[in-house]
N, C-alpha and C positions, 0 to 999 in steps of 0.2 A: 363480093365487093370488099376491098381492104380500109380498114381503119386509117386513121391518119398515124398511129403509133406502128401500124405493122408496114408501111411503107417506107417510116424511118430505119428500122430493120432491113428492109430487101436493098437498101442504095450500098452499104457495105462502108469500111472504116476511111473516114477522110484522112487518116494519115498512117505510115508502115510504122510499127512502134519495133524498132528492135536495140533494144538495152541486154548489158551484159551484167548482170546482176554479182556475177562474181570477180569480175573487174571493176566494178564501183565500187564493192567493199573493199577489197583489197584498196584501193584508194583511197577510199574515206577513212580507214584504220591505219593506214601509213604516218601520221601523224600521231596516233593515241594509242594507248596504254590502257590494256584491260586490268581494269583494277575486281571487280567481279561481273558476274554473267548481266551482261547485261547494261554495267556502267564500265564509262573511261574517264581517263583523263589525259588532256592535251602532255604531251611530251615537249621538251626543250628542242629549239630548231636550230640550234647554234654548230656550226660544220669543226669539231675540234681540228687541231694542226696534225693531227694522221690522218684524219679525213672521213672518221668514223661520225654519226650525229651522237648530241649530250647524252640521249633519253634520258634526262631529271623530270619528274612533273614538273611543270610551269606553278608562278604564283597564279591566284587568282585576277591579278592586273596585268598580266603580262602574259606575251609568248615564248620568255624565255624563265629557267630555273632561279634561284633564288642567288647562285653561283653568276648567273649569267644576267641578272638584272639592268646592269648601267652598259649591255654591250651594246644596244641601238643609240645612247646619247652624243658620243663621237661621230657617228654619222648625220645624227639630225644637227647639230652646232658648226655643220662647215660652211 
């Protein structure tokens, strides 16, 4: 006779889990800057006019560099 624990076993996984572990890093690091093993920090999102991104770190208040601070206030004022 089976237990009520080992019959939750035999029914098998209510969902496929398939994640690609090295396509979500890559992802989640596309944005930031390894400053050491371990720690980052957010980079500047700003698309310069070659078309290349900032990468400055970001202030602590913001998502852009300290260059790039007053660049979102033009858009939010129209």
């Amino acid at each position: 006779m089976e237990t009520r624990s080992q019959t939750n076993y035999n029914k098998g996984a209510l969902y496929e889990v398939n994640i690609d572990f090295d396509e979500a890093s890559t992802l989640w690091r596309e944005n930031k800057k390894q400053v050491s093993p371990g720690h980052f920090k957010y980079i500047c999102t700003v698309v310069k006019k070659d078309g290349s991104k900032c990468g400055n770190s970001c202030t602590k208040e913001s998502e852009y560099c300290w260059g790039h601070r007053g660049h979102n206030k033009n858009k939010d004022n129209k």
